[in-house]
PQR file of N, CA, C, O and H, with PARSE charges and radii, in Angstrom:
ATOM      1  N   UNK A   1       9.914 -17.138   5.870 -0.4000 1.5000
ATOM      2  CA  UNK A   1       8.907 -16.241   5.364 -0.0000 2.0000
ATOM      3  C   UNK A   1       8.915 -16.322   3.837  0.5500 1.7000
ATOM      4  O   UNK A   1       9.992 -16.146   3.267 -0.5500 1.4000
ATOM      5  N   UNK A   2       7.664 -16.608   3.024 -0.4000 1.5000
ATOM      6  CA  UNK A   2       7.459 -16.718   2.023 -0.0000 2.0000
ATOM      7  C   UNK A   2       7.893 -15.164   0.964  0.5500 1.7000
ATOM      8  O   UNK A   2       8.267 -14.210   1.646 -0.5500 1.4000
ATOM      9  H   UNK A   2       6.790 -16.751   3.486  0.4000 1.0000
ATOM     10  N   UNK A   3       7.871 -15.045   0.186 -0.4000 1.5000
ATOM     11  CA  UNK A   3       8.622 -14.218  -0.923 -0.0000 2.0000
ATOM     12  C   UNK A   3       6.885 -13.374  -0.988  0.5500 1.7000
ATOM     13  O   UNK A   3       6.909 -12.250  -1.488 -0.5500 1.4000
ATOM     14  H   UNK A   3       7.567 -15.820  -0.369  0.4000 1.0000
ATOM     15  N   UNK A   4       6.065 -13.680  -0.710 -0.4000 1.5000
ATOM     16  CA  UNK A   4       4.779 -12.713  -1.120 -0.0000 2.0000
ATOM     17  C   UNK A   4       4.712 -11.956   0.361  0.5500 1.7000
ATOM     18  O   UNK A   4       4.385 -10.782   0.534 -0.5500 1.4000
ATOM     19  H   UNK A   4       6.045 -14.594  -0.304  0.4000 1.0000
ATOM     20  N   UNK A   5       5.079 -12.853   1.327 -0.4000 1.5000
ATOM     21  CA  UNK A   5       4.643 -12.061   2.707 -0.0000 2.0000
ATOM     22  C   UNK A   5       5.825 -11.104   3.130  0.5500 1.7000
ATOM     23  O   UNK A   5       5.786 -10.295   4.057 -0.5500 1.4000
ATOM     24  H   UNK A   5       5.345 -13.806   1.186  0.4000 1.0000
ATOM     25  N   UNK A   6       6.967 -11.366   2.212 -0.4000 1.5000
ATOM     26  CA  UNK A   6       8.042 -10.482   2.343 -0.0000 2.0000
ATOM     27  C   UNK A   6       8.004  -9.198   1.477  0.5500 1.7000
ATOM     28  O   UNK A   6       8.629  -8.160   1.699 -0.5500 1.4000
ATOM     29  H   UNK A   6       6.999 -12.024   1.459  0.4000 1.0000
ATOM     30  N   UNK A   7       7.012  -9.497   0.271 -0.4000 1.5000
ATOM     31  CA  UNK A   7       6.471  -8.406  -0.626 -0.0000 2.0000
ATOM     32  C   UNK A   7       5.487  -7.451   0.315  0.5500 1.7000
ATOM     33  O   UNK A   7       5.509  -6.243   0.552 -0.5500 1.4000
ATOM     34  H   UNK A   7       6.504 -10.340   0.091  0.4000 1.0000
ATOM     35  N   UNK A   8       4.813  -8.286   0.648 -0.4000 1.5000
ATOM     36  CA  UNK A   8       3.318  -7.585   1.496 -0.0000 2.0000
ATOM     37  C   UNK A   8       3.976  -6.725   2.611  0.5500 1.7000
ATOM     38  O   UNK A   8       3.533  -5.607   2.871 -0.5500 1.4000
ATOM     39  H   UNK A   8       4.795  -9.267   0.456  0.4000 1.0000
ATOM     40  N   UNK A   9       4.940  -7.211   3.206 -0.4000 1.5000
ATOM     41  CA  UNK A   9       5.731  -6.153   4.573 -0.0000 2.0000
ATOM     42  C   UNK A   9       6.003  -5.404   4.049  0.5500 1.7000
ATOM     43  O   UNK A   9       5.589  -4.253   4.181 -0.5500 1.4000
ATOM     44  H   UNK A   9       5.301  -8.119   2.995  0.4000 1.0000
ATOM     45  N   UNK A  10       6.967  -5.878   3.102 -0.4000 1.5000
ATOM     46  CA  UNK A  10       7.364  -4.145   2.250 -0.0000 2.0000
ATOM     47  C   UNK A  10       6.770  -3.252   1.963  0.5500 1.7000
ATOM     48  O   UNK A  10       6.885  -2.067   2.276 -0.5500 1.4000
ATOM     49  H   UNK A  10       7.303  -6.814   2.995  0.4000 1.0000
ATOM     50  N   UNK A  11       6.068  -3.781   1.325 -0.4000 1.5000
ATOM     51  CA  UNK A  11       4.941  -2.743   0.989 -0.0000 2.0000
ATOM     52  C   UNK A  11       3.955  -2.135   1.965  0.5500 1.7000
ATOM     53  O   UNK A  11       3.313  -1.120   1.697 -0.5500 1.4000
ATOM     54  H   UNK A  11       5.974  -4.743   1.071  0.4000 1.0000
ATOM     55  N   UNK A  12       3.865  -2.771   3.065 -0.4000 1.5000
ATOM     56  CA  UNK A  12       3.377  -2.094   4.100 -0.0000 2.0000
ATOM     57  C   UNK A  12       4.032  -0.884   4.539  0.5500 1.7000
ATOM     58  O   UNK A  12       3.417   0.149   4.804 -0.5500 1.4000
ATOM     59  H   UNK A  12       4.387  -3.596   3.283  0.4000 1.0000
ATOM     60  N   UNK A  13       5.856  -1.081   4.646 -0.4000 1.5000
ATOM     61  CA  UNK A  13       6.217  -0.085   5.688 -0.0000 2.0000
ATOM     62  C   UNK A  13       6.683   0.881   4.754  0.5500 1.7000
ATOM     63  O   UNK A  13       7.086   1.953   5.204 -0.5500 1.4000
ATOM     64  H   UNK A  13       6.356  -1.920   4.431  0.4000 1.0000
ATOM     65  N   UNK A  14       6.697   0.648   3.334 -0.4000 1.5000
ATOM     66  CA  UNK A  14       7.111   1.637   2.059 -0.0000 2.0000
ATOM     67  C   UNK A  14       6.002   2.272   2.218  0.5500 1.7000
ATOM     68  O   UNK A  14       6.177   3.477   2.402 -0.5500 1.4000
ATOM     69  H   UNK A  14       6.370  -0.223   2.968  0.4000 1.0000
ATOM     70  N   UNK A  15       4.788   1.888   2.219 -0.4000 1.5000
ATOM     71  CA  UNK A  15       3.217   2.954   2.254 -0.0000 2.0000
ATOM     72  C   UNK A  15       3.686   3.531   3.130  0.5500 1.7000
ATOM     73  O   UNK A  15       4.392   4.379   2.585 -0.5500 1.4000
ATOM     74  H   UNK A  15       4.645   0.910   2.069  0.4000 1.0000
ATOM     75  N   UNK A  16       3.789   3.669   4.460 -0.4000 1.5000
ATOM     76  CA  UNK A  16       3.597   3.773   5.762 -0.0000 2.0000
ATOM     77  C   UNK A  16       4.679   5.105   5.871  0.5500 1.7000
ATOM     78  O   UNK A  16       4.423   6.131   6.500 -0.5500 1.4000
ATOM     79  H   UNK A  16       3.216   2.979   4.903  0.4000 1.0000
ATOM     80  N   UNK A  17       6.254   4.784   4.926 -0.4000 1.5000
ATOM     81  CA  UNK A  17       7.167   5.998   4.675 -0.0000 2.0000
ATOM     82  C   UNK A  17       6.406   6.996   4.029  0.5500 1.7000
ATOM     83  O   UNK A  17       6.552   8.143   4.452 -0.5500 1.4000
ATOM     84  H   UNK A  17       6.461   3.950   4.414  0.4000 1.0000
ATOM     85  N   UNK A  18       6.045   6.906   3.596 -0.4000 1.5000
ATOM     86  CA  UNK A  18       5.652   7.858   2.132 -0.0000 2.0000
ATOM     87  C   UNK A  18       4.172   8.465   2.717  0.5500 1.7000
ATOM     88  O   UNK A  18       3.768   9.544   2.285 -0.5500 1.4000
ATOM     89  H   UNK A  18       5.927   5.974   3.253  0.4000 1.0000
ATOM     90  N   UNK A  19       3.477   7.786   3.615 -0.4000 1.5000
ATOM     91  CA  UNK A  19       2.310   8.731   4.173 -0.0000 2.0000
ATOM     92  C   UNK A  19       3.106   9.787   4.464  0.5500 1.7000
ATOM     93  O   UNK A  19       3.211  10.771   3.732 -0.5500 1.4000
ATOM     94  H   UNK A  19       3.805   6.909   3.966  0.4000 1.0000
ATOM     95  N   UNK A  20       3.843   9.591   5.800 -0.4000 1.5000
ATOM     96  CA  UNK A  20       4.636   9.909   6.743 -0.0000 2.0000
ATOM     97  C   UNK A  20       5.401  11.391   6.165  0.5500 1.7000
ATOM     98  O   UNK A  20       5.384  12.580   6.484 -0.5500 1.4000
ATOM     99  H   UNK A  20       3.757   8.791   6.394  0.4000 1.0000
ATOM    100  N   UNK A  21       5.925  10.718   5.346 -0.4000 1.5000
ATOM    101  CA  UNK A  21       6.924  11.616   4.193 -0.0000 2.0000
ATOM    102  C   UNK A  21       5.699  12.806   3.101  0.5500 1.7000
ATOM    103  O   UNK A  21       6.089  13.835   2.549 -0.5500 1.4000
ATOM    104  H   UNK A  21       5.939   9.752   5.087  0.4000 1.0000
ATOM    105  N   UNK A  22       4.217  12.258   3.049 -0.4000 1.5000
ATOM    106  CA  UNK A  22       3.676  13.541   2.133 -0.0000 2.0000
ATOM    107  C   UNK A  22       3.055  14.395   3.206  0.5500 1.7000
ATOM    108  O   UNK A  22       2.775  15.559   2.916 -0.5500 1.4000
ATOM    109  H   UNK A  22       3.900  11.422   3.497  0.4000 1.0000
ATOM    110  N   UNK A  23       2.745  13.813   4.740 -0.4000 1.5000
ATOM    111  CA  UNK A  23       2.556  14.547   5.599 -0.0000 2.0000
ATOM    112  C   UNK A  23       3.317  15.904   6.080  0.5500 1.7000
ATOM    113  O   UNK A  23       2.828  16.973   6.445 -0.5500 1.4000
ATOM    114  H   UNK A  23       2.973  12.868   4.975  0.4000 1.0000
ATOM    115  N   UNK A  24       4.719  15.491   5.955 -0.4000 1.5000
ATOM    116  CA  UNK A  24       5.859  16.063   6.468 -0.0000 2.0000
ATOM    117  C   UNK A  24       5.971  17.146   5.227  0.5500 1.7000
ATOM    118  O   UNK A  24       5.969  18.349   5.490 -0.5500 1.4000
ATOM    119  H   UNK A  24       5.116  14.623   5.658  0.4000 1.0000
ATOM    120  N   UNK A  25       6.041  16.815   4.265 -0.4000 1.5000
ATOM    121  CA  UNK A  25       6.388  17.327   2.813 -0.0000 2.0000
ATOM    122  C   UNK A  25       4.846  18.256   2.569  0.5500 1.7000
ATOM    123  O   UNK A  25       4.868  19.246   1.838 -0.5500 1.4000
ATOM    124  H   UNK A  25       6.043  15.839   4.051  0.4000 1.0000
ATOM    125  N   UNK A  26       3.674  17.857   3.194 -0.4000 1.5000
ATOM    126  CA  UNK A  26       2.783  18.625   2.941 -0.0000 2.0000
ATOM    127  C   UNK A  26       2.371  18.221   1.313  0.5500 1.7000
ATOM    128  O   UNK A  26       1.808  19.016   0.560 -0.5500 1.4000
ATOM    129  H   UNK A  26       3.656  17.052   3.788  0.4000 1.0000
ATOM    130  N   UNK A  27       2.689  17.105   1.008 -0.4000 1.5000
ATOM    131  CA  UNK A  27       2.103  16.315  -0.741 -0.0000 2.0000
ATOM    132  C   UNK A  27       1.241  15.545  -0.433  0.5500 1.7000
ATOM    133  O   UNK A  27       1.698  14.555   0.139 -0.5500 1.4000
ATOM    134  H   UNK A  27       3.147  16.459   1.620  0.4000 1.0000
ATOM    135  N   UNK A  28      -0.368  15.548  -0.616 -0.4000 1.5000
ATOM    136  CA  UNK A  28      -0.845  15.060  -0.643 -0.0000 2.0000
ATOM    137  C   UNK A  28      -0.894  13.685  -2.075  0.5500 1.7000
ATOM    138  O   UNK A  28      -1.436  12.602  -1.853 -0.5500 1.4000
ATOM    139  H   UNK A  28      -0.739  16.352  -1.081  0.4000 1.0000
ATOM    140  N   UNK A  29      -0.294  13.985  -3.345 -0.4000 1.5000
ATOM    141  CA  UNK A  29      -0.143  13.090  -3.820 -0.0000 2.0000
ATOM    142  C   UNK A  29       1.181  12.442  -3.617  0.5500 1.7000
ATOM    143  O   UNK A  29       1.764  12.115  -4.651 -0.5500 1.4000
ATOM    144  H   UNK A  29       0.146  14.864  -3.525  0.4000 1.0000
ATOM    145  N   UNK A  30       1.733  12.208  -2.554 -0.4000 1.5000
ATOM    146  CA  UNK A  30       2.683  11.104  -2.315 -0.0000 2.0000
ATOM    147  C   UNK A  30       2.234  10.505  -1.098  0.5500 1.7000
ATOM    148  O   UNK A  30       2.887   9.571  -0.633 -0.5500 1.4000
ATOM    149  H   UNK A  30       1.260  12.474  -1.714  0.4000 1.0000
ATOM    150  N   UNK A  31       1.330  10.868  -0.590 -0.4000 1.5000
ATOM    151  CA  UNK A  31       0.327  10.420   0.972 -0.0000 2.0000
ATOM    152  C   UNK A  31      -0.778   9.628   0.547  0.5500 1.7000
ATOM    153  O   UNK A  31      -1.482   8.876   1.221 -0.5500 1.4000
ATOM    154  H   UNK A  31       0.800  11.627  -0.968  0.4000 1.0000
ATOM    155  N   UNK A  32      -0.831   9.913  -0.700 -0.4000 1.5000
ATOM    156  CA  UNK A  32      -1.931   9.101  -1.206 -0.0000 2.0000
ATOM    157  C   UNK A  32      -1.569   7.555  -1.678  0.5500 1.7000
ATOM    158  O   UNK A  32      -2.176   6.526  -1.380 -0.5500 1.4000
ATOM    159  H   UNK A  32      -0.259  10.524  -1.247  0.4000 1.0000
ATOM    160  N   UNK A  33      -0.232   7.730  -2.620 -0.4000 1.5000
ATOM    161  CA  UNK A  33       0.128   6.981  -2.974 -0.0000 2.0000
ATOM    162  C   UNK A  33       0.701   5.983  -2.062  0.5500 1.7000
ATOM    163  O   UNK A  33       0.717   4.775  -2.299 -0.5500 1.4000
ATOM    164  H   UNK A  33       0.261   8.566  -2.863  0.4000 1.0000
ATOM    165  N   UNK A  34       1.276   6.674  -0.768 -0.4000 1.5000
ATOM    166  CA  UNK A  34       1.667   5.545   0.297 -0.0000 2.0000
ATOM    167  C   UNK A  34       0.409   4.821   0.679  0.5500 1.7000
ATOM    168  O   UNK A  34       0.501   3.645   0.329 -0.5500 1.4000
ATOM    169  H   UNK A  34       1.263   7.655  -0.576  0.4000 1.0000
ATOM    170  N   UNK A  35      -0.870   5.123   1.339 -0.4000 1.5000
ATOM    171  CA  UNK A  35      -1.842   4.816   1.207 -0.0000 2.0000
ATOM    172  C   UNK A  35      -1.690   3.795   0.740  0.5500 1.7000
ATOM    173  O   UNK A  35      -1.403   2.747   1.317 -0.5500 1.4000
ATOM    174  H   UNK A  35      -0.945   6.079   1.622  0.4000 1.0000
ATOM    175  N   UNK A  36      -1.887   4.002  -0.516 -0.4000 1.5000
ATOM    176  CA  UNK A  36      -2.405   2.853  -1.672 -0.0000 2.0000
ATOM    177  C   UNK A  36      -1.617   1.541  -1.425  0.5500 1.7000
ATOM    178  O   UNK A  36      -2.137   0.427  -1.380 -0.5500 1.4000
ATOM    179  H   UNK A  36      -2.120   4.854  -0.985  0.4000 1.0000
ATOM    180  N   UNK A  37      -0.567   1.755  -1.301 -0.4000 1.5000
ATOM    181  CA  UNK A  37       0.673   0.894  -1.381 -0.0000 2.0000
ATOM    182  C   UNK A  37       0.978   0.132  -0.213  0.5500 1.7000
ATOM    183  O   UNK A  37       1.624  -0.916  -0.191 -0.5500 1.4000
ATOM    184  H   UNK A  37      -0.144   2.661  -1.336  0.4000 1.0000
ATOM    185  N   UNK A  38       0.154   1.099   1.352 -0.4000 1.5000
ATOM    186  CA  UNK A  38      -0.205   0.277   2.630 -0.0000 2.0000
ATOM    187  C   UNK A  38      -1.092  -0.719   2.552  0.5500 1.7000
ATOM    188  O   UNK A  38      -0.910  -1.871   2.945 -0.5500 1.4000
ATOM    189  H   UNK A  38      -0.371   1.950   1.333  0.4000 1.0000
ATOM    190  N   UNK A  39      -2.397  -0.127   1.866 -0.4000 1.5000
ATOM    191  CA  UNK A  39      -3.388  -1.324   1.983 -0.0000 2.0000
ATOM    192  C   UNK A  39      -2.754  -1.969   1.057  0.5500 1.7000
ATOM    193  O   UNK A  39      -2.436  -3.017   1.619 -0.5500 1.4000
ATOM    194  H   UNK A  39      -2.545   0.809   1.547  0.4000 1.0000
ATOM    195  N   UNK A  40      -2.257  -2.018  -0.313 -0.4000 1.5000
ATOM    196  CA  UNK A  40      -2.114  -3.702  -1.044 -0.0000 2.0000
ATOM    197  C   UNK A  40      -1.668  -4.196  -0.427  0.5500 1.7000
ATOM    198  O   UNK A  40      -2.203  -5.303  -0.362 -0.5500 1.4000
ATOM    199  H   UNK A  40      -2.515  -1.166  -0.769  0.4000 1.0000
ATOM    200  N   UNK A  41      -0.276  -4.051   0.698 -0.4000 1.5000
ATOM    201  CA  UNK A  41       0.425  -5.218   1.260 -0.0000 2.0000
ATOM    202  C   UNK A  41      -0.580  -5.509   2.538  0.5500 1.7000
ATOM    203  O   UNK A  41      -0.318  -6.473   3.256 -0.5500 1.4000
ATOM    204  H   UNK A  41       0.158  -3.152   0.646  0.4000 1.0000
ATOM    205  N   UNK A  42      -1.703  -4.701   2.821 -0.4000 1.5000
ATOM    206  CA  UNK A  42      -2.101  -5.709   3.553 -0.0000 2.0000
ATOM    207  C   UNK A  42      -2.909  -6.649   3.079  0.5500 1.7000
ATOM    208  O   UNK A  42      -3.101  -7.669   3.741 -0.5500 1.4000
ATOM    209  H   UNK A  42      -1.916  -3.918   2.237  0.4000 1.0000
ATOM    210  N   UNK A  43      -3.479  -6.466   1.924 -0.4000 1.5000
ATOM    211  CA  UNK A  43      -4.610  -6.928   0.830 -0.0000 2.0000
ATOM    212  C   UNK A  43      -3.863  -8.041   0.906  0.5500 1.7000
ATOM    213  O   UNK A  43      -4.293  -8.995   1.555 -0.5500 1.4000
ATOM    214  H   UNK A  43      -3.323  -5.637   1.386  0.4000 1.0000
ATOM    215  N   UNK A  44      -2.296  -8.125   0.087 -0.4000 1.5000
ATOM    216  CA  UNK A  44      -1.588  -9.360   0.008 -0.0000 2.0000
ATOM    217  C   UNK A  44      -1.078 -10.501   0.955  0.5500 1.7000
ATOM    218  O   UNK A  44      -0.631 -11.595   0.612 -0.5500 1.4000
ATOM    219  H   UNK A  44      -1.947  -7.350  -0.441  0.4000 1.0000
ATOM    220  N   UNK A  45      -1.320  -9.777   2.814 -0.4000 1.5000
ATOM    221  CA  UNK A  45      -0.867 -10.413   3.808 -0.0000 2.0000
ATOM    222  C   UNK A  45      -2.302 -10.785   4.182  0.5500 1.7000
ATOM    223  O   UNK A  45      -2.285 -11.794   4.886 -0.5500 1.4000
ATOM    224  H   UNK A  45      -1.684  -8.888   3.094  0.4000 1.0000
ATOM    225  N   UNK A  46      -3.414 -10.373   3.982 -0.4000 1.5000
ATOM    226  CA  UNK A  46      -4.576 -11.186   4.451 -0.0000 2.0000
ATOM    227  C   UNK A  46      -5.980 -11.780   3.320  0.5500 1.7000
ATOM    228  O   UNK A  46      -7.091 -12.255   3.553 -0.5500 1.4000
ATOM    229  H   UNK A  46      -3.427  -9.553   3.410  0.4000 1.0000
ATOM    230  N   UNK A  47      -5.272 -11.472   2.138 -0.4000 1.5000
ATOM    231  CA  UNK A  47      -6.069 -12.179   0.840 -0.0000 2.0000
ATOM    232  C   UNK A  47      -5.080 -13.121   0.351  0.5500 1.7000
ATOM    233  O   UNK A  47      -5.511 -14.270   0.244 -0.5500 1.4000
ATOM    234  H   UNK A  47      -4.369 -11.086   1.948  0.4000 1.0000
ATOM    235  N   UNK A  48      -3.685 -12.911  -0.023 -0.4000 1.5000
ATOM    236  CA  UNK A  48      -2.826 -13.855  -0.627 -0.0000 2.0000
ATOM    237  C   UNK A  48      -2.828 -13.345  -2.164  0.5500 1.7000
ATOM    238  O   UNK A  48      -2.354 -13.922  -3.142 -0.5500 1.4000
ATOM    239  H   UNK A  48      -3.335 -11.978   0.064  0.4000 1.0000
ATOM    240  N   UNK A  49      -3.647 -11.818  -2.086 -0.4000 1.5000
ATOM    241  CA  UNK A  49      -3.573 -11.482  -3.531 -0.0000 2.0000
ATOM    242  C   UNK A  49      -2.134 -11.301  -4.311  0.5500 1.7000
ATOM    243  O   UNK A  49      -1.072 -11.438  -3.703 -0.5500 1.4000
ATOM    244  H   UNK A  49      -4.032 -11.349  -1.291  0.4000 1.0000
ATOM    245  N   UNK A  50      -2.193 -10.995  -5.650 -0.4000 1.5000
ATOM    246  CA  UNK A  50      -0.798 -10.975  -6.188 -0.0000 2.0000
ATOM    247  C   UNK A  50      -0.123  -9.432  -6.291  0.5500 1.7000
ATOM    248  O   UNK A  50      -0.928  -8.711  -5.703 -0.5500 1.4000
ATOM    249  H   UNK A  50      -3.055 -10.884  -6.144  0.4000 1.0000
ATOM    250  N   UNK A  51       0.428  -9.027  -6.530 -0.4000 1.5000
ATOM    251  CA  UNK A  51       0.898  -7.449  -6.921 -0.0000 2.0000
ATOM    252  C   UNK A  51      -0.225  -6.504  -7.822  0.5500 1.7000
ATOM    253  O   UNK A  51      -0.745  -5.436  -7.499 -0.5500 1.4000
ATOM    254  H   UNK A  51       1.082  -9.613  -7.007  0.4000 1.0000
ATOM    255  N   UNK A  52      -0.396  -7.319  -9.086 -0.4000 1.5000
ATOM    256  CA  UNK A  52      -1.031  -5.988  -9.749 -0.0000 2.0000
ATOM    257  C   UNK A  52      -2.918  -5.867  -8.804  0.5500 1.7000
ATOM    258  O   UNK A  52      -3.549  -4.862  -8.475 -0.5500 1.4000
ATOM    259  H   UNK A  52       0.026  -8.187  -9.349  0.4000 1.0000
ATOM    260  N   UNK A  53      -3.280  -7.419  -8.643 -0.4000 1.5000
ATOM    261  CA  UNK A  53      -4.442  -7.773  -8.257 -0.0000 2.0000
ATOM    262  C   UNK A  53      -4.827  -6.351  -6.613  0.5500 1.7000
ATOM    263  O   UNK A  53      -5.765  -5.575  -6.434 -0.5500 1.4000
ATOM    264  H   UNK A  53      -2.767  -8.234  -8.910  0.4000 1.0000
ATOM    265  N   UNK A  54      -3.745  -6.605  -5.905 -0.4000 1.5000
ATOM    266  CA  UNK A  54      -3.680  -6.114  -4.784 -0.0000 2.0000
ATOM    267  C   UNK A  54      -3.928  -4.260  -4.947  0.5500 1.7000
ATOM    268  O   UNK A  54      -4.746  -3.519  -4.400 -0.5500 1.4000
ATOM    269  H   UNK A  54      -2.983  -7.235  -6.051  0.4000 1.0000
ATOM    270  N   UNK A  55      -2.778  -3.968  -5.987 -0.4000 1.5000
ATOM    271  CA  UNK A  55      -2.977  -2.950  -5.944 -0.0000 2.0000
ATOM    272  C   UNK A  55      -3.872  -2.184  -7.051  0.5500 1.7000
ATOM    273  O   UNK A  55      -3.592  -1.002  -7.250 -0.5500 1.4000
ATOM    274  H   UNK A  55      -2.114  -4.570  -6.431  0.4000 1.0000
ATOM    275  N   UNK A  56      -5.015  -2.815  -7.847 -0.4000 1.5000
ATOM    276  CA  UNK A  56      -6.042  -2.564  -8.192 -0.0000 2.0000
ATOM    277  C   UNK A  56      -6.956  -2.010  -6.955  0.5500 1.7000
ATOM    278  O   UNK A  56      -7.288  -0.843  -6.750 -0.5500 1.4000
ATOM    279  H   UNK A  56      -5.243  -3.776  -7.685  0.4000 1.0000
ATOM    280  N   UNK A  57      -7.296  -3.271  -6.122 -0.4000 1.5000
ATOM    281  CA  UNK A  57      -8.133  -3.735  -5.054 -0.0000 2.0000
ATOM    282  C   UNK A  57      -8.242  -2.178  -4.224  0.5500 1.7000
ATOM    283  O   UNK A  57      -9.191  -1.517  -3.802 -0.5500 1.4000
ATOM    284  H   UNK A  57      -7.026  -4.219  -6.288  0.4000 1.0000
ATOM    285  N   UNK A  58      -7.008  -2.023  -4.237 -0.4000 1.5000
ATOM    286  CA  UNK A  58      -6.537  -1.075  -3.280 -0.0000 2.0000
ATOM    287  C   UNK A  58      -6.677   0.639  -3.742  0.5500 1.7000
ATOM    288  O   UNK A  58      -6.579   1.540  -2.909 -0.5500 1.4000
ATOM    289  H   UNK A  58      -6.238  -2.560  -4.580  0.4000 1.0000
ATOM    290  N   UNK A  59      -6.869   0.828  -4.909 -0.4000 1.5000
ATOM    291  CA  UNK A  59      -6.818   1.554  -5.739 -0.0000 2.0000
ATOM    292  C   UNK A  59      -8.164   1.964  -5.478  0.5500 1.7000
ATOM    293  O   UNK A  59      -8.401   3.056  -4.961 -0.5500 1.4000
ATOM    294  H   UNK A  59      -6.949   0.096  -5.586  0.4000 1.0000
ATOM    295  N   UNK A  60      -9.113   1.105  -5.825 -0.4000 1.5000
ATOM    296  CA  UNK A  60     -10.469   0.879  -5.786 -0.0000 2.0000
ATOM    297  C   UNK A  60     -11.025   1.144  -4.356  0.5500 1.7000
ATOM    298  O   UNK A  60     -12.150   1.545  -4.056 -0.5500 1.4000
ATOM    299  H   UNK A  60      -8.920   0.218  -6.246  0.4000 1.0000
ATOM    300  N   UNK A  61     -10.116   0.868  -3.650 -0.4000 1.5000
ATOM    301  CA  UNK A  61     -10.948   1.028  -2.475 -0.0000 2.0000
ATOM    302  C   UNK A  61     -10.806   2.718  -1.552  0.5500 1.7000
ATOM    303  O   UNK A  61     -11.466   3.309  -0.698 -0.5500 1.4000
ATOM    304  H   UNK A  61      -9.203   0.543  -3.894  0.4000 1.0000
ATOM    305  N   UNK A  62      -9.554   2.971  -2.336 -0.4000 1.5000
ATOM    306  CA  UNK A  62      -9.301   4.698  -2.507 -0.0000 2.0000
ATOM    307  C   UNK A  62     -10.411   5.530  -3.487  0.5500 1.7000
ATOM    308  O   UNK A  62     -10.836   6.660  -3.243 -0.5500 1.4000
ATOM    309  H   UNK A  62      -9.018   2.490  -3.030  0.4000 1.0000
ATOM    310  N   UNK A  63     -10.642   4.995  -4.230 -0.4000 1.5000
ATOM    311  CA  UNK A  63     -11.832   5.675  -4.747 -0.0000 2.0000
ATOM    312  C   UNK A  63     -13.195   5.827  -4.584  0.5500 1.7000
ATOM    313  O   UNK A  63     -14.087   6.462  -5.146 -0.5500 1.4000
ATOM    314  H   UNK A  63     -10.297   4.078  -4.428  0.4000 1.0000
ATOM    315  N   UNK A  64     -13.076   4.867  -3.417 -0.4000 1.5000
ATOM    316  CA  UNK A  64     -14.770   4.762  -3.109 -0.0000 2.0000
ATOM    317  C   UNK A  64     -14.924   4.996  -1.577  0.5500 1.7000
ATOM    318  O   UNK A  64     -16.034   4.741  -1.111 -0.5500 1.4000
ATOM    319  H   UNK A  64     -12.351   4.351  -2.961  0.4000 1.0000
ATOM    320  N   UNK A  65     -13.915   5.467  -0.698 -0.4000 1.5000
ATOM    321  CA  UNK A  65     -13.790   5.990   0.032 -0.0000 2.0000
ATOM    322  C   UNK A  65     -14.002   7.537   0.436  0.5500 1.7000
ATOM    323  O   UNK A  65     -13.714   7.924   1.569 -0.5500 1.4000
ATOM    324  H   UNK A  65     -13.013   5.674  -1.077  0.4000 1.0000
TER
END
């Protein structure tokens, strides 16, 4: 497994804590931020984008949602 698709998992299941965790915690700004941090790694597992690129993308796509 390549070093970006090992970034992109991470970052999948780190979003995926931290929803989980602002749900539980009742923080919507740490639910958000997992969010964010779910879609880049998927941005990065099905674009090949890079870190900051991804989590622009992703950023962006929280805001227009």
């Amino acid at each position: 497994m390549s070093d970006n698709a090992q970034s992109a998992k991470w970052d999948r299941i780190a979003g995926q804590l931290k929803e989980k965790w602002g749900v539980v915690a009742n923080d919507l700004s740490a639910y958000e931020k997992g969010e964010v941090q779910r879609i880049a790694g998927l941005l990065k597992e099905q674009k090949g984008l890079g870190d900051e690129e991804s989590e622009r993308e992703a950023e962006q796509i929280m805001r227009n949602s």
